[in-house]
C-alpha positions as CSV (number, residue, x, y, z in Angstrom):
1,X,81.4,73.8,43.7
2,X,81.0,72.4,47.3
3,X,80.5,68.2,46.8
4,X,77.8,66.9,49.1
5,X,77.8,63.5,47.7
6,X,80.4,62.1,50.4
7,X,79.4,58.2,49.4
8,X,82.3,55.8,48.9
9,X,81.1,55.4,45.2
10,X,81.3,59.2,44.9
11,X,84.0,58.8,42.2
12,X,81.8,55.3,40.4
13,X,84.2,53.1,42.2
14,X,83.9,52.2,46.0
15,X,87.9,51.2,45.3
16,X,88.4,55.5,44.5
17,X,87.1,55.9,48.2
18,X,85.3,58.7,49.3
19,X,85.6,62.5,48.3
20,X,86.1,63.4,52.0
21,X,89.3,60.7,52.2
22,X,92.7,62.2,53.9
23,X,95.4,63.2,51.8
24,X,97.5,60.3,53.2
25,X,95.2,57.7,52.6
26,X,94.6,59.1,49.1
27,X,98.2,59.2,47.9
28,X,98.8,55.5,48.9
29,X,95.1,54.3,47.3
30,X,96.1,56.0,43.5
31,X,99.5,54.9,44.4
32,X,98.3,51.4,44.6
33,X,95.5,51.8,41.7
34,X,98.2,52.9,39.2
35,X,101.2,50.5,40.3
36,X,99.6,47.5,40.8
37,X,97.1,47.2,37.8
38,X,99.8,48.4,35.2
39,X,102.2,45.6,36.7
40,X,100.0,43.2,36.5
41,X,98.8,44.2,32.7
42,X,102.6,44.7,31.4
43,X,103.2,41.3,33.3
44,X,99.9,39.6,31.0
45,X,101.2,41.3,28.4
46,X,104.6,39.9,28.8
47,X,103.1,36.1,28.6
48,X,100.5,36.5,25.8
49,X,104.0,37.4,23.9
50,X,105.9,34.2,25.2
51,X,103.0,32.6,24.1
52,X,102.3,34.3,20.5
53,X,106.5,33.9,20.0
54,X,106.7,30.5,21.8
55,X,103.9,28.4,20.2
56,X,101.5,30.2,17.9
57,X,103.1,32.3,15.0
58,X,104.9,30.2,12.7
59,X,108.4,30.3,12.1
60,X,111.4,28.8,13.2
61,X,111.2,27.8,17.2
62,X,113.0,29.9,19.6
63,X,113.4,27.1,22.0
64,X,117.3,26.0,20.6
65,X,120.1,25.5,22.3
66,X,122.1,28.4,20.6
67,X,119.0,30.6,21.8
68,X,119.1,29.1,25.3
69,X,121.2,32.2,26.9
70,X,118.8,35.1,25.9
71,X,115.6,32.9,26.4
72,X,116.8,32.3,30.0
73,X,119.2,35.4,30.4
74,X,118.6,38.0,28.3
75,X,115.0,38.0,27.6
76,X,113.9,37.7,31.4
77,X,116.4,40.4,32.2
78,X,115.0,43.0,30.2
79,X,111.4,41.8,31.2
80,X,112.8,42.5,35.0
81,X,114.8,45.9,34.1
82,X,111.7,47.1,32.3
83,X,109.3,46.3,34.6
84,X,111.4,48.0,37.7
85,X,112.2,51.3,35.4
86,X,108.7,51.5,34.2
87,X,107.5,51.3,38.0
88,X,109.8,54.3,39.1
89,X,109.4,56.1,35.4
90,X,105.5,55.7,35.5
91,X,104.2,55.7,38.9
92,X,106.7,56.8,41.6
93,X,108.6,59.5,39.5
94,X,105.2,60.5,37.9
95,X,103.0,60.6,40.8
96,X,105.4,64.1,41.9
97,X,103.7,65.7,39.5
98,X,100.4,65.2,41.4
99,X,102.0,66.3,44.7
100,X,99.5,68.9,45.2
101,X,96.9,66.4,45.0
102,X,97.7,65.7,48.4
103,X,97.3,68.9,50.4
104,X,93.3,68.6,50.4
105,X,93.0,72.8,50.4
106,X,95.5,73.0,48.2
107,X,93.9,74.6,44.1
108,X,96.1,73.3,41.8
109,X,97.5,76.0,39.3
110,X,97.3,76.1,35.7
111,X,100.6,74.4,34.8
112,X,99.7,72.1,37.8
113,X,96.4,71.4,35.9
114,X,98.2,71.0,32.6
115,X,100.2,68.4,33.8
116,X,98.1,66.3,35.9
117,X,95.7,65.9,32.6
118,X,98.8,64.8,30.9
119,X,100.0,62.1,33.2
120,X,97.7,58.9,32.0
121,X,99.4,60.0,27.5
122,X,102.8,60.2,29.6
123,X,102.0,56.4,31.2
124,X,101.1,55.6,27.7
125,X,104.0,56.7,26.3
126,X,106.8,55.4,29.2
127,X,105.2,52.2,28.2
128,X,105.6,52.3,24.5
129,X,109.0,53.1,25.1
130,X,109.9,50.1,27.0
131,X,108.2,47.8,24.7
132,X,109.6,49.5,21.7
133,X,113.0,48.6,23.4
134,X,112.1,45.5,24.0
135,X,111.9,44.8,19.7
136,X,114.8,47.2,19.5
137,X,117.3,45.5,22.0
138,X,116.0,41.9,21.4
139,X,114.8,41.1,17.8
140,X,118.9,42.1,16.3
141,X,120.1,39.8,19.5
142,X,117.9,36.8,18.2
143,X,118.7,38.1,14.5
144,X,121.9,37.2,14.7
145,X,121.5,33.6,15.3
146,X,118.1,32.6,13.5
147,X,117.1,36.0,10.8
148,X,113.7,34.2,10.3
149,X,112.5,35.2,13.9
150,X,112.4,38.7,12.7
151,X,108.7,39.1,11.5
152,X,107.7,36.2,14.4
153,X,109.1,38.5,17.0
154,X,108.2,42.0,15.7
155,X,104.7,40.8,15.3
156,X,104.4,39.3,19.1
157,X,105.7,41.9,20.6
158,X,103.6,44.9,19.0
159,X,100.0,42.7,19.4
160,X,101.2,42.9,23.2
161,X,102.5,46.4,23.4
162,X,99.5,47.8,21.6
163,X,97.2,46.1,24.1
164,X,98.8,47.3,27.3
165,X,99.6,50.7,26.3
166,X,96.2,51.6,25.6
167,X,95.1,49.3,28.9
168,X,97.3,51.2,30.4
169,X,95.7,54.3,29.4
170,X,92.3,53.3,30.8
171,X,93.9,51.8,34.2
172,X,95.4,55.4,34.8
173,X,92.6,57.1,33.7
174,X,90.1,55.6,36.3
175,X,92.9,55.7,39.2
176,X,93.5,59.2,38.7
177,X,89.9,60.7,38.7
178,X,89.8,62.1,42.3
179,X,92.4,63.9,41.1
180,X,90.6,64.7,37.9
181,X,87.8,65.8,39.7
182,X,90.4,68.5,41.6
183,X,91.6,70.1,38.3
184,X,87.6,70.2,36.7
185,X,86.8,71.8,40.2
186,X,89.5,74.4,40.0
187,X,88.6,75.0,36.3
188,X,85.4,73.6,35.5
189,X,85.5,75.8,32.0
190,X,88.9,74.4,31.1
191,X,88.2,71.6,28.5
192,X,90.6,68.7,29.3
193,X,92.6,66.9,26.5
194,X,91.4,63.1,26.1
195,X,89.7,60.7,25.0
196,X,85.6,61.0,24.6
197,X,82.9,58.4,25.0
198,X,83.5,57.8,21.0
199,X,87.0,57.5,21.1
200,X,86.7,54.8,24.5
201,X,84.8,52.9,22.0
202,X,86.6,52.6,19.0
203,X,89.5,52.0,20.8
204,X,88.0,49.0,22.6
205,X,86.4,47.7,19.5
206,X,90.3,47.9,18.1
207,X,92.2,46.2,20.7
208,X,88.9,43.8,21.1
209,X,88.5,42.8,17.7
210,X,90.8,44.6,15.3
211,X,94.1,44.0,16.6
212,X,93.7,40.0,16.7
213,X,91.4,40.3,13.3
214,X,94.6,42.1,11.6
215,X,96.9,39.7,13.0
216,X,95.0,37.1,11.8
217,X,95.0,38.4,8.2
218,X,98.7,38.7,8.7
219,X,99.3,35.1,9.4
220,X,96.8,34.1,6.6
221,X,98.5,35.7,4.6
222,X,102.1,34.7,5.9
223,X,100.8,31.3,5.2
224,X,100.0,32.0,1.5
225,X,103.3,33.5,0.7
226,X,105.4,30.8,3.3
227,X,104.6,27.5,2.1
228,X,106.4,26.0,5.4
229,X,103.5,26.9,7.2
230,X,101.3,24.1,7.7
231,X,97.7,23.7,8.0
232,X,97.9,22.6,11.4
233,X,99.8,26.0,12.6
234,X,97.6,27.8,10.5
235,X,94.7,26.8,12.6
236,X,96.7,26.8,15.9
237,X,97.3,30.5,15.3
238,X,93.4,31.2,14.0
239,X,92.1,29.4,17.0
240,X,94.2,31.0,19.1
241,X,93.6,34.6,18.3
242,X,89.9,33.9,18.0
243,X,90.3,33.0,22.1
244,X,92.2,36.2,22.1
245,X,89.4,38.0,20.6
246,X,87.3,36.7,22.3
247,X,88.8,37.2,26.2
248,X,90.4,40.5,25.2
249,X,87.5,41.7,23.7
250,X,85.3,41.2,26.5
251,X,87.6,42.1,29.0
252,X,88.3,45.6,26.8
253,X,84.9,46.5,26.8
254,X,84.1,45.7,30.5
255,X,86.7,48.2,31.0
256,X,85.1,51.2,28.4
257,X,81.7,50.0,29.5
258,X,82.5,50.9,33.1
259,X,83.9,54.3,32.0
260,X,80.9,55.0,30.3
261,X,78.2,53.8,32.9
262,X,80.3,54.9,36.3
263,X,78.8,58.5,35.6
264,X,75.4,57.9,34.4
265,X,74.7,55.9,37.2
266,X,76.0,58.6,39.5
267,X,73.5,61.4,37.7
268,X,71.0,58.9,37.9
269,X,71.4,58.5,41.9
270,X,71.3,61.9,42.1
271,X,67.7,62.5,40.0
272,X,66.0,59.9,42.7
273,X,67.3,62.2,44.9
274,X,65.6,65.2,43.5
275,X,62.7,63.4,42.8
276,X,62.0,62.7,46.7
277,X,62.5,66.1,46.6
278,X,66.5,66.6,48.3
279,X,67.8,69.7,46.2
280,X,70.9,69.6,48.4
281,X,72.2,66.7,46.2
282,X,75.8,67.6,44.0
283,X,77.7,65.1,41.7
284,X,81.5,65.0,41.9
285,X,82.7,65.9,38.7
286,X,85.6,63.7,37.6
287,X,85.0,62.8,33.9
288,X,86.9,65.3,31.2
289,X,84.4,64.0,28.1
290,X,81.1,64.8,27.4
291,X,80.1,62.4,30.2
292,X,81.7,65.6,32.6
293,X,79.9,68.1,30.9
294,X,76.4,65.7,32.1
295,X,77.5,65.6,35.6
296,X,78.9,69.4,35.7
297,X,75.0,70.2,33.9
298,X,72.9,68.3,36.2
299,X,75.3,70.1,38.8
300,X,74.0,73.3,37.2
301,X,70.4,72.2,37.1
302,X,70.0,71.0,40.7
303,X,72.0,74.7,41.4
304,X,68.8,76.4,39.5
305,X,66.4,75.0,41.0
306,X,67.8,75.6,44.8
307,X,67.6,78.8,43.4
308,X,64.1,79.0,41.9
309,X,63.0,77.0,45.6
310,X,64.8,79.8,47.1
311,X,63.0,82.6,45.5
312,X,59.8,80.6,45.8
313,X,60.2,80.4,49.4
314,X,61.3,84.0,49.4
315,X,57.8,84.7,47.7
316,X,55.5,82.5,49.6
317,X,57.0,83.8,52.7
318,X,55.8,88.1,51.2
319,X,52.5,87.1,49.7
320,X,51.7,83.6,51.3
321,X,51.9,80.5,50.1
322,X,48.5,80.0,48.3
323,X,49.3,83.0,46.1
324,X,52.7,82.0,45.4
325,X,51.7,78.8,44.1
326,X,48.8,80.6,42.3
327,X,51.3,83.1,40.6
328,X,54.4,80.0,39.6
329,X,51.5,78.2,38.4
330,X,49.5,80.6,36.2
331,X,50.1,84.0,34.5
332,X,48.7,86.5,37.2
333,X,46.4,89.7,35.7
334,X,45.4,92.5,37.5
335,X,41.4,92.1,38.7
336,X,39.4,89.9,41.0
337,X,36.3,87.5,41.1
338,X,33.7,87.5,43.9
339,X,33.6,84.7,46.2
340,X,32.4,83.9,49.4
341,X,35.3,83.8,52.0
342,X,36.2,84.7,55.9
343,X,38.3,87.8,56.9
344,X,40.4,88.2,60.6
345,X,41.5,90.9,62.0
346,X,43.4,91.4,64.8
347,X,45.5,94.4,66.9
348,X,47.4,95.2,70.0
349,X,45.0,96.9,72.1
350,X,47.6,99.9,73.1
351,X,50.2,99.8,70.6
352,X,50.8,103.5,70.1
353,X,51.7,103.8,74.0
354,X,53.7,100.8,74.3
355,X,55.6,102.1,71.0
356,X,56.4,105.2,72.9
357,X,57.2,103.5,76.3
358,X,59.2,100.2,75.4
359,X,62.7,100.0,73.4
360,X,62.5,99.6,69.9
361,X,64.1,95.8,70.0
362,X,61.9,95.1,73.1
363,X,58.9,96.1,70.8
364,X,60.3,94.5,67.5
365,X,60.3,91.1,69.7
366,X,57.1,91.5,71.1
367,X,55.8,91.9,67.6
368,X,57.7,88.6,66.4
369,X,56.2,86.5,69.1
370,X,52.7,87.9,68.1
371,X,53.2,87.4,64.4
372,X,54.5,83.7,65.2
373,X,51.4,82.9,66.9
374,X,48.9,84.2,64.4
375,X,51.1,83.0,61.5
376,X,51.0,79.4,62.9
377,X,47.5,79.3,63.6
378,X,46.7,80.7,60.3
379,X,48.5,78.1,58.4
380,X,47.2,75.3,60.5
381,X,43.2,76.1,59.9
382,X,44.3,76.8,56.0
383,X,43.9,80.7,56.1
384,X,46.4,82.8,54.3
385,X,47.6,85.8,56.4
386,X,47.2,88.6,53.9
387,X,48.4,91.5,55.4
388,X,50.7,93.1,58.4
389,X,49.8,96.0,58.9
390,X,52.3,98.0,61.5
391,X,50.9,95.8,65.0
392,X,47.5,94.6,63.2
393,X,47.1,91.4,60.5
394,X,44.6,90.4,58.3
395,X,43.5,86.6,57.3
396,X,41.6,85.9,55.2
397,X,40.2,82.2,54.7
398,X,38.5,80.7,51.6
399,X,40.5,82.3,48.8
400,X,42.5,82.2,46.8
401,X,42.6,78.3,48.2
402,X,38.8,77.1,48.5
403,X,37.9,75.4,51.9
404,X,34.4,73.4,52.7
405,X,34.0,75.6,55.8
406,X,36.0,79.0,55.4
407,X,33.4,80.6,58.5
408,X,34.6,77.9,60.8
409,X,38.3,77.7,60.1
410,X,37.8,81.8,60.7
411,X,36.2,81.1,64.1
412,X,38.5,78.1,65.1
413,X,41.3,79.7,64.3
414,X,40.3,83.0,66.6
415,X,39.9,81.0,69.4
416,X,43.1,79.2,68.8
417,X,45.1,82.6,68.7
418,X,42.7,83.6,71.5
419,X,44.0,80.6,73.7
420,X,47.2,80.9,72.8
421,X,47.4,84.8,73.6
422,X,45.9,84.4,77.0
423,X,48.7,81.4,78.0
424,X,51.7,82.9,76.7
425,X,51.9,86.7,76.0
426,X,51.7,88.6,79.6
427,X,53.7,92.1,77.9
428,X,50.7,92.7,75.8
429,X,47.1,92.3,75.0
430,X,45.4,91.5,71.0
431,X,41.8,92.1,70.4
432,X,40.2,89.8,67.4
433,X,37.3,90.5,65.4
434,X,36.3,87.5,62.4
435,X,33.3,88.0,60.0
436,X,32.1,86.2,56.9
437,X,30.6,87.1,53.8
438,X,30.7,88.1,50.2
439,X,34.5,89.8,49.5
440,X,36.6,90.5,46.2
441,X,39.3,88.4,45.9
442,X,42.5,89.3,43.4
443,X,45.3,91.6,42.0
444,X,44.8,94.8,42.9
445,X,47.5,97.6,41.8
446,X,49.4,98.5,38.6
447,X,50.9,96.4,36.1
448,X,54.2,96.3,37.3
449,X,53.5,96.0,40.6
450,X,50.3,94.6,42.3
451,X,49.2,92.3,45.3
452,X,46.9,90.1,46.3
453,X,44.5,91.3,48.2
454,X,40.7,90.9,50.0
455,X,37.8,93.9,49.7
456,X,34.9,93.7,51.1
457,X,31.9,94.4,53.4
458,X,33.4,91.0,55.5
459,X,36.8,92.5,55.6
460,X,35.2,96.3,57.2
461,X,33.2,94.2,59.1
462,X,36.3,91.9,60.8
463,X,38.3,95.6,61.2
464,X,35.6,97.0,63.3
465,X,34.5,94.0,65.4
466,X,38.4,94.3,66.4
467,X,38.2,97.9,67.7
468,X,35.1,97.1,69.1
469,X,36.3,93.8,71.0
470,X,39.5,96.1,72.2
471,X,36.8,97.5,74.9
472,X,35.0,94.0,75.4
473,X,36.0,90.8,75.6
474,X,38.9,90.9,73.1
475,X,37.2,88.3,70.4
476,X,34.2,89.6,69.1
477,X,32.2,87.7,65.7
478,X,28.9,88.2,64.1
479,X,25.7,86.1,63.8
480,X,26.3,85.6,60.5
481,X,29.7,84.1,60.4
482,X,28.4,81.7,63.5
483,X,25.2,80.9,61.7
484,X,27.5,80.0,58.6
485,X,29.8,78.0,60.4
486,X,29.3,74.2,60.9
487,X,27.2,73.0,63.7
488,X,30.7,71.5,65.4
489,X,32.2,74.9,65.3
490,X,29.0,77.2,66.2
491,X,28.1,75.0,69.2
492,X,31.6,76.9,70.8
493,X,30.0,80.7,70.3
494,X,27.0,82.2,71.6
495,X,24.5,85.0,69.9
496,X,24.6,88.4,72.2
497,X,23.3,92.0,71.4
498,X,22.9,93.7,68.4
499,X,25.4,97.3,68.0
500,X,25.9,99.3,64.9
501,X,29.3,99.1,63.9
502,X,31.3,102.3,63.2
503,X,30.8,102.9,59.5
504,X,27.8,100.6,59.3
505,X,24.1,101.6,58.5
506,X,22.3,98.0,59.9
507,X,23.0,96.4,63.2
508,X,25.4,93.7,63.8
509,X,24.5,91.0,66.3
510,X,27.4,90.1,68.5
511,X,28.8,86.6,68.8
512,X,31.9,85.3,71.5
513,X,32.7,82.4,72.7
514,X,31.0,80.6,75.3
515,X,32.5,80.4,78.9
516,X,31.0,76.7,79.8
517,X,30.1,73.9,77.9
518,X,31.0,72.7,74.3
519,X,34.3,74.6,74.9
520,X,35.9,72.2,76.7
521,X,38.3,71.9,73.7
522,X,38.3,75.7,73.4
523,X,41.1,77.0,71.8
524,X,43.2,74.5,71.1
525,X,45.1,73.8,67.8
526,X,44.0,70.9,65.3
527,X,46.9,68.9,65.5
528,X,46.2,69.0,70.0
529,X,42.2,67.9,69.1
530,X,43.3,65.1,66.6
531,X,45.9,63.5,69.4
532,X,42.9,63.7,71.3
């Protein structure tokens, strides 16, 4: 999946940089993201158990002289020696696992995959480790001089290991999600092992209210069975695990919050950008939960309908535009209705020669500057060119899209192409013929495949004015079209002689455009007259 969303928030965070960052710059920013945040949380961690041990849980004080060596010696030393190994263990030593994250080109490999999903449970679990050795190693070496610290130190330390392991979990979690965002990209049907957006929550809502609720209950309840416990340490430990619940809590579900939001935001940047119509939009996927399988669907969405604006262009650009949007927007039947509309025809006076005299690219260019031309002005006067036809095209204006004045787009636009023809194309010469009248308008063909198509007296009648106006003046129109026209548009044409078209039983009276006068602004295209 190519990611066009380069932003600095592409991964929810401006401090995950951009998707485009280099591999150097990337290796020291999750270097940074893992070290420093799980540092600072074992280091919080390491006071609020000072503080549980030191002046909240009851129990005898550890502040004694016979504990005065491991409070200022062996305590702090293991605090150090754990902090140091956990640094190497977690981030240094587990960051080699990633090292392919750093070659930008480089696809990870399945095992590679494997292991980068595993690295925040590893975190988790180097941390539990240290912590657990921290009861292990220190609770026997207090033990041995004061037994009654046991449940006072066990109890202090857990509350604090529990909090940072699973902060931990969450802090590696959001630092390692441009490199998430490689292993989804690499296998975007591999499901990755974590937690979801239900999971996030409950484990918030434990380490936010549960934990300090239980230990709570556990004091209350050491206070029942202990009747050394006094009522003031009683409510020095309540009040002080309320403020814990209270801090923790809302710092905890900051933290899930922001898990949760980061992406939705992201999809909903991205559907503005849709809306206003930018299809070229695509979300980084970097989110293994359900909230990934939102960004990797609206990935699939915006995907369809670059597709479907694909095809419809594809379309628009075979039958015209009009019908396209007639066909997406209906279901088209084979038939027509009656309607009152404008037909143009036009045709390289001497095709057949030139096909036998120039090279077939020469001639295949030539074409392509023609077709551009009568294309463009088409379009511009709202006709819909209906048909090519080998060097020839038919127009056809008033249907399937209505206009106010489908006789005098038809004439405009003839002198438009006329002007055009007569300033730019010196290799080749294009005779025009444009009448108005009564035509059929709809599906003509089987029903598996038809097209949309024009018949009608107006439509013979535009054919042969064009292989009459070959041997005239090259744009050739009938009284009836001019007299149906506007006044703005008929004052440019004058009435000649009447001739009876090949094919035709009555006379047709012959209209062109005059050489003086109201044609001042002969020829030119809308958008020229409106600067005007």
């Amino acid at each position: 999946m190519a990611h066009s969303d380069v932003s600095t928030a592409a991964f929810g965070s401006r401090l995950l940089g951009p998707v485009d960052e280099s591999s150097g710059m990337r290796r020291i920013r999750v270097q940074l993201l893992l070290t420093v945040p799980l540092v600072a949380a074992n280091l919080a961690g390491m006071a609020v158990t000072f503080a549980l041990i030191g002046f909240v849980l009851p129990g005898p004080t550890v502040f004694t002289r016979e504990l005065l060596l491991l409070d200022v010696i062996a305590t702090p030393l293991y605090a150090a020696l754990a902090l140091l190994v956990g640094m190497w263990w977690g981030t240094v030593r587990g960051l080699r696992t990633l090292r392919w994250a750093i070659q930008p080109d480089q696809v990870p490999t399945e095992a590679e995959q494997i292991a980068a999903s595993r690295v925040p449970r590893h975190l988790v679990l180097q941390q539990a480790l240290l912590w657990s050795g921290a009861a292990a190693v220190l609770t026997p070496l207090y033990a041995l001089v004061e037994p009654a610290l046991i449940p006072k130190i066990l109890i202090g330390i857990a509350f604090s290991a529990i909090v940072v392991c699973a902060n931990g979990y969450l802090i590696a979690e959001f630092a390692l999600r441009a490199v998430t965002a490689r292993v989804l990209d690499a296998a975007p049907l591999r499901r990755r092992r974590g937690m979801g957006v239900f999971s996030r929550s409950m484990v918030a809502w434990m380490l936010g209210a549960g934990v300090p609720v239980t230990l709570s209950m556990i004091v209350a309840g050491w206070a029942l069975v202990d009747s050394s416990v006094s009522t003031a340490r009683l409510a020095v430990c309540v009040l002080s695990l309320g403020g814990a619940t209270l801090v923790f809590g809302l710092l905890l579900m900051m933290q899930t919050v922001s898990t949760i939001i980061a992406p939705i935001r992201g999809v909903r940047r991205a559907l503005r950008q849709v809306e206003d119509g930018d299809l070229r939009v695509a979300i980084t996927v970097y989110d293994g939960t359900e909230l990934g399988e939102l960004q990797s669907g609206f990935n699939h969405m915006v995907e369809g309908l670059r597709e479907r604006e694909q095809i419809r262009d594809l379309f628009g650009r075979h039958v015209g535009r009009d019908v396209a949007d007639a066909a997406l927007a209906g279901n088209p039947t084979l038939g027509g209705v009656e309607t009152e509309a404008a037909a143009l025809f036009i045709d390289i006076v001497g095709s057949t020669t030139m096909a036998a005299t120039v090279p077939a690219p020469e001639m295949v260019a030539i074409l392509n500057r023609f077709f551009d031309i009568v294309v463009d002005e088409v379009e511009a006067h709202g006709g819909l060119l209906n048909k090519f036809e080998g060097d020839a095209a038919l127009a056809v204006f008033g249907t399937p899209a209505a206009l106010s004045d489908a006789s005098g787009a038809a004439l405009a636009c003839a002198r438009a192409i006329r002007q055009r023809l007569d300033l730019t194309a010196d290799d080749f010469i294009a005779a025009i013929g444009v009448a108005a009248g009564r035509v059929v308008a709809g599906n003509v063909g089987a029903r598996q495949r038809y097209e949309f198509t024009v018949i009608g007296d107006a439509v013979n009648e535009a054919a042969r004015l064009c292989e009459l106006a070959k041997h005239d003046d090259l744009l050739l129109t009938s009284a009836n079209t001019v007299n149906s026209a506007d006044d703005t548009e008929a004052a440019f044409w004058q009435l000649g002689e009447s001739v009876t078209l090949r094919g035709r039983l009555t006379p047709t009276r012959l209209g062109r455009p005059r050489s003086s006068g109201p044609q001042a602004e002969r020829g030119l295209h809308p958008s020229e007259q409106r600067t005007e």
